[in-house]
C-alpha atoms as one frame of an Amber mdcrd trajectory, in Angstrom:
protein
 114.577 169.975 124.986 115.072 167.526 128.125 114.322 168.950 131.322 117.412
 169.601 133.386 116.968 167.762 136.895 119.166 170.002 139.997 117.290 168.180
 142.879 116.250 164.680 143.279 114.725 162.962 145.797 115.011 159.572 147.276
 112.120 157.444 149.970 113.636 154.493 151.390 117.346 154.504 152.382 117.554
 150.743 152.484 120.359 149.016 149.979 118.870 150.047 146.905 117.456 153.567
 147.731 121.007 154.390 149.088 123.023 153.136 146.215 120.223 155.396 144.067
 120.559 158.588 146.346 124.909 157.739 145.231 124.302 157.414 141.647 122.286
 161.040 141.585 125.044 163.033 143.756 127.776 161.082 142.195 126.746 162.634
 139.012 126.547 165.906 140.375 122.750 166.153 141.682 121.297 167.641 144.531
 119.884 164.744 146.584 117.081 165.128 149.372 117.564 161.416 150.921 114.752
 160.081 153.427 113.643 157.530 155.828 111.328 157.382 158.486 112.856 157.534
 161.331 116.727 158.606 162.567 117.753 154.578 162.580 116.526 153.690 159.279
 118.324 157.079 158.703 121.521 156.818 160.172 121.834 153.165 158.771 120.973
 154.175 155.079 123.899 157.275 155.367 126.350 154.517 156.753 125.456 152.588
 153.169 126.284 155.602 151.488 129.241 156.404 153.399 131.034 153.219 152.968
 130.590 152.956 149.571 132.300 156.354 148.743 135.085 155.368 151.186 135.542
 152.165 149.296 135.831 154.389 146.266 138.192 156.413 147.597 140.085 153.054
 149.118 140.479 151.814 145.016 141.350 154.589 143.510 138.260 155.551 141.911
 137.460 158.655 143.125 139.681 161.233 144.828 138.814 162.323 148.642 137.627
 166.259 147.424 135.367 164.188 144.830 134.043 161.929 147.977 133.704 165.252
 149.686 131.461 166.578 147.150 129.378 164.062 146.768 128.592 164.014 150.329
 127.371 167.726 150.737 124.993 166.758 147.965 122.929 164.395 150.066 120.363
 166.131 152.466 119.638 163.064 155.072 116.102 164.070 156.162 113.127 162.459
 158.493 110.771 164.891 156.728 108.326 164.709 154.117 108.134 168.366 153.466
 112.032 168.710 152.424 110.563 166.839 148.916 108.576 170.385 148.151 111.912
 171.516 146.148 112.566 168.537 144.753 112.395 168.051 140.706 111.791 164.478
 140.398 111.034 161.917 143.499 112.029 157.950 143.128 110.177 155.844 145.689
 112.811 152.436 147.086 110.625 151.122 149.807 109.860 147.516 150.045 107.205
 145.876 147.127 104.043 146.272 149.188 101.350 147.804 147.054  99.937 149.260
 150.338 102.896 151.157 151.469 103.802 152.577 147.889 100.445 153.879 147.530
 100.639 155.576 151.256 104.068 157.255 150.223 102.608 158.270 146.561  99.898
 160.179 148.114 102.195 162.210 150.657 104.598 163.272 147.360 101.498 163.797
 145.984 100.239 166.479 148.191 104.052 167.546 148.899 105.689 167.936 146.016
 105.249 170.609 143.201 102.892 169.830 140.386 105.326 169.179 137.696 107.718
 167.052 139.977 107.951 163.417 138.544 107.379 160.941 140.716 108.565 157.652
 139.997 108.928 154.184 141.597 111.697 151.566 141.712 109.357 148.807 141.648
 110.298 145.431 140.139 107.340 143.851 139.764 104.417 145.860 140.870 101.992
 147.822 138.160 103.233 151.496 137.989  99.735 152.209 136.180  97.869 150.937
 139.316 100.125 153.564 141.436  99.601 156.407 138.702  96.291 156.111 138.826
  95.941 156.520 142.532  97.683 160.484 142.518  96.131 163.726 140.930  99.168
 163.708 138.755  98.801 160.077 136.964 100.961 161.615 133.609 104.062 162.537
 135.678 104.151 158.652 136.834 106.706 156.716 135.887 108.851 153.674 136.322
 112.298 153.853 137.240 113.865 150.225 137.775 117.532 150.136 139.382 119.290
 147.143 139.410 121.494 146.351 142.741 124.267 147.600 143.224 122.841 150.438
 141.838 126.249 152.442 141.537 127.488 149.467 139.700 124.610 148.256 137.892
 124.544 150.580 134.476 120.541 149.509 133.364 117.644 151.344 134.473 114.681
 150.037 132.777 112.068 153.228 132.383 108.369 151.930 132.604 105.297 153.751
 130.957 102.352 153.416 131.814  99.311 154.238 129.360  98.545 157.385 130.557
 102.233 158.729 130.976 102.646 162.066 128.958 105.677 161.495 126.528 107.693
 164.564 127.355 108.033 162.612 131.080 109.572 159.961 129.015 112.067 161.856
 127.262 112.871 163.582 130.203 113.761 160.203 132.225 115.162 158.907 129.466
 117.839 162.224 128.783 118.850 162.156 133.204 119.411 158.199 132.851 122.270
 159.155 129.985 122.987 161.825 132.308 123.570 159.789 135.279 125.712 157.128
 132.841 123.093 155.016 133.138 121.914 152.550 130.013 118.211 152.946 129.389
 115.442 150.679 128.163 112.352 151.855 127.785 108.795 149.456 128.136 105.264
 149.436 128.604 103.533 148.507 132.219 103.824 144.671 132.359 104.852 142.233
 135.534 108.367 142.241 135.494 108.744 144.417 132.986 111.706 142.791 130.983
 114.553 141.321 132.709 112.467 140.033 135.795 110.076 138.522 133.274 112.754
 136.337 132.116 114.855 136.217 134.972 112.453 135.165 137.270 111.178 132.423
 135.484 114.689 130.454 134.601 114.578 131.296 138.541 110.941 129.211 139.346
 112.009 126.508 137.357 115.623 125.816 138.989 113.549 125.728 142.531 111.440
 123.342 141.045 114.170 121.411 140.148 115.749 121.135 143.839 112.205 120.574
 145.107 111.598 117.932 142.963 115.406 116.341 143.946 116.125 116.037 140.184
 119.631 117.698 141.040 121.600 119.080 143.790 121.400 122.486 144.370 125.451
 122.396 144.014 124.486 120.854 140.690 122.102 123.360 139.753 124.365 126.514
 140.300 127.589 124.892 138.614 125.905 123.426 135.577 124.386 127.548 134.848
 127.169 128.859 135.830 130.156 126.702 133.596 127.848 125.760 130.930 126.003
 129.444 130.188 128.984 131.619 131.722 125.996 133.408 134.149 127.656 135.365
 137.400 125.354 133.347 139.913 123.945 129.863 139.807 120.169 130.254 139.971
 119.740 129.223 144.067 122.832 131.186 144.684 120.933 134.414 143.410 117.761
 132.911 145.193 119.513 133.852 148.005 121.029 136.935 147.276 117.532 138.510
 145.891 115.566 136.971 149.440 112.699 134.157 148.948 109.962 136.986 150.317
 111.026 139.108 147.379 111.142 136.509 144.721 108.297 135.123 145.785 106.221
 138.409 145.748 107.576 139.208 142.129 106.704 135.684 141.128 103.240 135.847
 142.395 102.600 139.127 140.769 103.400 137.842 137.355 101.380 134.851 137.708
  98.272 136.940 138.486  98.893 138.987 135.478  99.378 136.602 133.198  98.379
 133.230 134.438 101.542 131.383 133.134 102.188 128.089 135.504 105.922 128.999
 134.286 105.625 131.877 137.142 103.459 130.236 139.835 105.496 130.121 142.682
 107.100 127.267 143.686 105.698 126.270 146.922 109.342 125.739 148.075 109.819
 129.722 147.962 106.631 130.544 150.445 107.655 127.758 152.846 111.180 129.090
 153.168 110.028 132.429 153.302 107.504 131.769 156.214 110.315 129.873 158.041
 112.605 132.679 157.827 114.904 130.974 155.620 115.029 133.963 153.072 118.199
 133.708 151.951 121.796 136.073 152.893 119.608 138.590 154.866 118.363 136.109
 157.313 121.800 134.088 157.061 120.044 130.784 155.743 118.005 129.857 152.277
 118.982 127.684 150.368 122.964 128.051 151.520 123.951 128.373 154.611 125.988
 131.692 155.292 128.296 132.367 157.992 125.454 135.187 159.926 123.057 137.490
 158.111 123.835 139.559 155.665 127.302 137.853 155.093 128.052 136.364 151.634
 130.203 133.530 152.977 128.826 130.327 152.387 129.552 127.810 155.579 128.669
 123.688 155.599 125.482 122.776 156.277 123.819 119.112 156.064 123.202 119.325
 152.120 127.049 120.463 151.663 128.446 116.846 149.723 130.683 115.006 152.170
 134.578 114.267 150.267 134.365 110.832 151.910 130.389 110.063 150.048 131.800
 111.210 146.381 131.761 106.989 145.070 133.749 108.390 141.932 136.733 109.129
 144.601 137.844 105.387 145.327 137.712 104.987 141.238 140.948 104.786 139.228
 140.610 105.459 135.589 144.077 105.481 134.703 144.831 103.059 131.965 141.661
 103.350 130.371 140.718 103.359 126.075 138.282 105.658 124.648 136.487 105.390
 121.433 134.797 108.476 119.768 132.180 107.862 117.449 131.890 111.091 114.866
 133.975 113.720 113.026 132.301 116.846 113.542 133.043 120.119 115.762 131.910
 118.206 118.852 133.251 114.919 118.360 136.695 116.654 117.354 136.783 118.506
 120.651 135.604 115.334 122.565 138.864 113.166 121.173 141.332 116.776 121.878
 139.992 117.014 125.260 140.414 112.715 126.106 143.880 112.838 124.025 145.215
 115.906 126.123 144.199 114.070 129.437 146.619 111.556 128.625 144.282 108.894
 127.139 144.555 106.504 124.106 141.728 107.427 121.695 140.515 106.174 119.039
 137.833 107.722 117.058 135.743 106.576 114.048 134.595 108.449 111.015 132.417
 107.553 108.042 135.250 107.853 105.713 139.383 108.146 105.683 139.238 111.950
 105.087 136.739 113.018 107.492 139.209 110.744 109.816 142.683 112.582 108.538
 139.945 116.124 109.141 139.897 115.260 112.835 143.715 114.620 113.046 144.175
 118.430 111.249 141.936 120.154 113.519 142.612 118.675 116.400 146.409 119.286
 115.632 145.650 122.856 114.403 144.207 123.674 117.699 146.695 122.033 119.942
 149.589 124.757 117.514 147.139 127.319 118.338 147.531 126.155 122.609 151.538
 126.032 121.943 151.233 129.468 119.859 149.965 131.067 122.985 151.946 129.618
 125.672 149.234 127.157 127.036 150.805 124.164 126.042 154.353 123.002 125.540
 155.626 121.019 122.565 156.383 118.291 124.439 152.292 118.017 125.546 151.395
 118.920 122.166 153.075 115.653 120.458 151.846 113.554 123.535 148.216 114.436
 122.582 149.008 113.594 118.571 150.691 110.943 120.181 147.214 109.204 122.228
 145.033 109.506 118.638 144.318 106.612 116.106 141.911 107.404 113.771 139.941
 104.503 111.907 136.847 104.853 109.596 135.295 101.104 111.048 133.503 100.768
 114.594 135.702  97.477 114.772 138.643  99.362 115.756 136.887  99.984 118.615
 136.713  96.623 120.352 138.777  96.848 123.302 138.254 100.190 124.220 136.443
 100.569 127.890 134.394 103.878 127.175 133.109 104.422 123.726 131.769 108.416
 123.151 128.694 108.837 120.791 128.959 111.698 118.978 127.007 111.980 115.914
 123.890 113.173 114.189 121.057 113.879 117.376 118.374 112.358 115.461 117.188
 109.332 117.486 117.060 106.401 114.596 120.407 106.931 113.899 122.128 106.682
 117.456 119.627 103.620 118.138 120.802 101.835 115.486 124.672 102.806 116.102
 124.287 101.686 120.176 122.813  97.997 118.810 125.893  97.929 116.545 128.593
  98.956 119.521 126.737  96.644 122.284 128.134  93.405 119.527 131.627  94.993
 118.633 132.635  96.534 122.420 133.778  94.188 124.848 131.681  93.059 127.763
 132.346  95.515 130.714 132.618  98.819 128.620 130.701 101.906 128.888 128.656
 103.346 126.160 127.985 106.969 126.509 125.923 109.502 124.387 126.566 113.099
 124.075 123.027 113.793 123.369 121.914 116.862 124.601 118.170 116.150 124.820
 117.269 112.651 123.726 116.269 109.764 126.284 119.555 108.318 127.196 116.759
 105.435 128.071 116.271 105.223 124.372 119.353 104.633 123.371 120.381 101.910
 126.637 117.385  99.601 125.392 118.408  98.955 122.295 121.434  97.146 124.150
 122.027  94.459 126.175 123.942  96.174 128.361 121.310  99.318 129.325 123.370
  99.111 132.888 126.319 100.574 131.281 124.673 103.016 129.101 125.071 106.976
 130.504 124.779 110.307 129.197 128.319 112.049 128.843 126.618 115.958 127.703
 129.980 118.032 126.543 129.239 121.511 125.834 130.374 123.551 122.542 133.347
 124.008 121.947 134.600 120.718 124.423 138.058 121.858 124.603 137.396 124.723
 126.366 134.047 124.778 128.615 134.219 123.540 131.785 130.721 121.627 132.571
 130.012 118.285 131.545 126.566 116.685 132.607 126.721 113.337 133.441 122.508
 111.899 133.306 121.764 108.749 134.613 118.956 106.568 133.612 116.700 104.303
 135.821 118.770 101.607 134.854 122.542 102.965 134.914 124.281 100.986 137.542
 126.366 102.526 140.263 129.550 101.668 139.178 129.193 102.679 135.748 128.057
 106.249 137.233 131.443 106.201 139.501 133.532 105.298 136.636 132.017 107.899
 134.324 132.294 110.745 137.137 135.794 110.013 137.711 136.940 110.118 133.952
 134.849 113.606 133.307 137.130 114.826 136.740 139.879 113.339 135.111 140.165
 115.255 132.012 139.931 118.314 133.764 135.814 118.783 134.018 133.495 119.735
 136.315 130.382 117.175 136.274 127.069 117.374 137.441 124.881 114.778 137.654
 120.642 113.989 136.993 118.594 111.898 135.704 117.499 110.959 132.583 114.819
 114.011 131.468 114.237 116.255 128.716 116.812 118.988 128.924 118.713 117.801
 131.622 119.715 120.893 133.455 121.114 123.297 131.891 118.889 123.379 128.148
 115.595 122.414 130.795 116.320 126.108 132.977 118.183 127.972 129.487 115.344
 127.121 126.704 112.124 127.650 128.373 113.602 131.390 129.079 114.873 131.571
 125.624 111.273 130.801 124.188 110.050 133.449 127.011 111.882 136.515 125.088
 111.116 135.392 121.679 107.368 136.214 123.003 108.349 139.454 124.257 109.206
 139.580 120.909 105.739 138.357 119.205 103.906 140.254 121.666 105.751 143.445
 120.348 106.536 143.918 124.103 110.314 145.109 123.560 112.772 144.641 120.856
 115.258 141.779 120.438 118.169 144.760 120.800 116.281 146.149 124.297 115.834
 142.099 125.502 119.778 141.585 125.018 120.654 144.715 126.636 118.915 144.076
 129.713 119.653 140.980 130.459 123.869 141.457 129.491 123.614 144.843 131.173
 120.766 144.152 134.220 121.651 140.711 134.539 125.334 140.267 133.664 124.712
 137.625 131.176 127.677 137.171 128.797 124.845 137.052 125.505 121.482 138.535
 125.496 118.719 135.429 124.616 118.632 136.675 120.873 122.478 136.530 120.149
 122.490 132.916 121.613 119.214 132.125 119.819 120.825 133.201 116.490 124.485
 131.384 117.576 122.646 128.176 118.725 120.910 128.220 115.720 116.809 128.236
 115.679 116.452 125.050 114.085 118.658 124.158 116.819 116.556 125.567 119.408
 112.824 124.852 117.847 113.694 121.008 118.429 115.118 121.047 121.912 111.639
 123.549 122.874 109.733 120.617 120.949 111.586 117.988 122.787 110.773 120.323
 126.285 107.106 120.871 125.387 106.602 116.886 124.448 108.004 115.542 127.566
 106.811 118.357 130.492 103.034 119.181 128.319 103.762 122.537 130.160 102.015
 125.217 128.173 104.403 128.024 128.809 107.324 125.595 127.126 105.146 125.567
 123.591 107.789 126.484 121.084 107.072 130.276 120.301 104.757 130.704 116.594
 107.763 133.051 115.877 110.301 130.593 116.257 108.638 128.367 114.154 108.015
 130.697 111.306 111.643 131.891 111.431 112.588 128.089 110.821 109.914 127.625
 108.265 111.362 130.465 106.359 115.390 129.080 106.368 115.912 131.884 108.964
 118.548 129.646 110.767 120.787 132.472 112.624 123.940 133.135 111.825 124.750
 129.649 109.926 122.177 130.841 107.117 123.170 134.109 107.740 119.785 135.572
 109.052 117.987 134.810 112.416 116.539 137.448 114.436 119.180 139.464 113.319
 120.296 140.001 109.453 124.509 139.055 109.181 124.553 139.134 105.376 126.068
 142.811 105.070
């Protein structure tokens, strides 16, 4: 049977050691709360404090309830109030040093079957075990901040961690409504072992001025539905901690994937760590405030070159009849522009007209469109089944088959049948753009127009430039994506562009987790939906993607970057070899055939 914890107690009354010493007396547990000295104190009981009163403000908790909970908290400057504590949970900043201090005053403290465990992100719980007389009552306990908010606690063990300490964490997490997963010692344990790489690689890709940082934060955020854009969370985490968590992982395992960018030290040295100093990456109004204020990086209206463009007037061609190519046409059609798209035969023409008109009943059917902007759409389409009809149009859409030979061979054919002027644009999601613009004799006019799946409704289009896209061409091309109701973000011409360069590599990071028999594809999607707020775990969008999908955008990663932590995982590869597609053949990392 579980043990029953009636007194916990909490070191470090900073943001995430008071949000822990709330979650324990919320749930009805004594709580013996400590810091050093009677500022750090007083500061951590005003965290408390205001969080209960903003309770109270919303209607989530009842003043009698707020009452309660605050006679459970014993604010305390001394180490010998822990003697009658149960279980201890170390919050203190991720200094190896200092942890090991504290662990050896619990040590000598605290009863011999108290727990002691720490909230450390990043740092080996083993090494800390090891350095008490009580290295099988050591154990991880990982909040995530806000910690009254956050419902994951990941629960580390360590190899010499008795198994009844497990069970026991374990049984007071469901106790405190917290979601547990449970995993061995490792850097970053699970969701900091993915998170914080996706995190590396989008500072890499500000240092390196591929994108903005603007760019960066929009294109995760409206083309992967994440909470935060990567810098944004930079800055919300603070560069010293990121970089500490980063440079513990790379020691462990030696992946270049988790060096630290050397972006993150200089920042942190400078002070520039981010909300708590008031400056990282953003610039906030003072420290500690979340509201962002201009800086000299913040884009200037009157510099946007797609703002003087008019695109009004203008004739699209689509080129393709599938799901992507069907939303492409809706989206241009509902913006008010003639389209005309091309199929390989009359039905797969008349199949575009039925599902694009099936979706636009669907829009009417729930109030989102009237009738009157339903038959203006219908109205904009002409469907034809030869790229002559395409002739006069001004922007023609590729939108077929991503297999290279094809598309180079289609862009030779449009550069002789589209008049002189147009714009040919490819939806490609990881191919050279470059590719495609040489086999033209127009390569100025050539861009990359990336819609995401399904185009009607996501929000992100990336717009990728190559080294010989012309400036005009890019203005135009912004100014139509803003037109039909996108949001663009621009780079240049590179494997992944932004958002598969930053989601793959971490996708091909939890498939090893996977291989390595780390954690299990159901414990890798709860932590980073529940830990993370990501609307799918990596395993769910591996399987929706599809992995034949995703093995050729890794291979396209690995080929152009010859970065050894992109390498396609073995897994992946076998899962493809064997027809295990995801959920299109049924069976991925998950079976859907019941």
């Amino acid at each position: 049977m579980a043990r029953d914890f009636s007194v916990v107690g909490v070191v470090g009354l900073g943001t995430m050691g008071a949000g822990i010493a709330e979650v324990f007396a919320r749930s009805g547990i004594d709580v013996v709360a400590f810091e050093r000295d009677d500022e750090g104190l007083e500061r951590g009981k005003g965290f408390v404090e205001r969080s209960i009163e903003r309770g109270v403000a919303r209607g989530k908790l009842e003043q009698p309830e707020a009452d309660a909970i605050h006679e459970r908290v014993q604010y305390t400057t001394s180490w010998d109030d822990f003697a009658r504590c149960e279980l201890v949970i170390e919050a203190v900043p991720e200094q190896m040093d200092i942890k090991l201090e504290i662990f050896d005053r619990l040590d000598s403290i605290c009863q011999p079957d108290t727990i002691l465990a720490t909230n450390t992100s990043s740092l080996s719980v083993t090494e800390i075990a090891v350095a008490t007389a009580r290295p099988s009552k050591v154990v991880g306990m990982h909040f995530f901040n806000p910690a009254p908010i956050m419902e994951l606690v990941e629960v580390i063990t360590t190899v010499v961690t008795d198994q009844s300490v497990v069970e026991d964490i374990e049984a007071l997490c469901k106790k405190i409504g917290k979601i547990d997963v449970t995993v061995a010692d490792k850097a970053g344990f699970i969701a900091n072992a993915l998170l914080f790489g996706y995190l590396n690689h989008a500072v890499g890709m500000f240092e390196d001025n591929y994108a903005s940082r603007e760019d960066i934060d929009a294109a995760m955020r409206y083309g992967c539905g994440l909470p935060m854009g990567p810098l944004a969370l930079m800055d919300l985490i603070g560069m010293d901690t990121a970089y500490e968590i980063l440079d513990t992982m790379y020691r462990q395992g030696r992946n270049r994937m988790h060096a630290p960018r050397p972006l993150i030290k200089q920042m942190a040295t400078a002070g520039l760590k981010g909300r708590k100093s008031g400056r990282g990456f953003y610039t906030y109004e003072g420290p500690g405030s979340p509201k962002l204020v201009e800086d000299r990086l913040t884009p200037k209206p009157d510099a946007d070159p797609s703002a003087k463009v008019d695109v009004t007037g203008k004739k699209i061609g689509v080129v393709g009849s599938g799901t992507m190519a069907t939303g492409i046409v809706e989206v241009f059609a509902k913006a008010g522009f003639d389209t005309t798209y091309v199929a390989r035969s009359q039905e797969k023409a008349d199949g575009v007209r039925a599902a694009i008109t099936k979706s636009l009943e669907k829009a009417v059917g729930r109030g989102k469109l009237t009738e009157d902007a339903r038959d203006a759409a219908l109205g904009k389409l002409t469907g034809a089944t030869e790229l002559d009809a395409l002739a006069d149009c001004d922007v023609v859409v590729e939108a077929i088959a991503e297999e290279l030979g094809i598309k180079q061979v289609l862009f030779a054919n449009l550069d002789e049948i589209v008049k002189d002027g147009a714009i040919l644009a490819t939806t490609t999601s990881s191919l050279p753009v470059i590719d495609l613009a040489t086999q033209t004799e127009r390569p100025e006019k050539v861009i990359g127009i990336h819609f995401f799946n399904p185009a009607p409704i996501m929000k992100l289009v990336e717009v990728v430039h190559t080294i010989a896209t012309d400036d005009d061409t890019q203005a135009q091309t912004l100014a139509l994506v803003k037109a039909i109701g996108k949001h663009p973000v621009t780079c240049a011409d590179r494997a992944g562009f932004i958002v598969n360069a930053l989601l793959f590599p971490y996708l091909n990071d939890a498939i090893k987790m996977v291989e390595a028999n780390y954690a299990t594809a159901d414990d890798i999607d709860i932590a980073m939906k529940v830990g993370c707020g990501y609307p799918m775990g990596p395993f769910e969008l591996l399987d929706t993607v599809g992995l034949d999908v995703s093995l050729a955008i890794e291979q396209t990663l690995f080929r152009e970057f010859r970065e050894q932590g992109m390498a396609p995982a073995p897994l992946l590869e076998h899962l493809v070899t064997a027809g295990f597609l995801g959920r299109k053949s049924k069976k991925g990392f998950r079976d859907y055939r019941k």
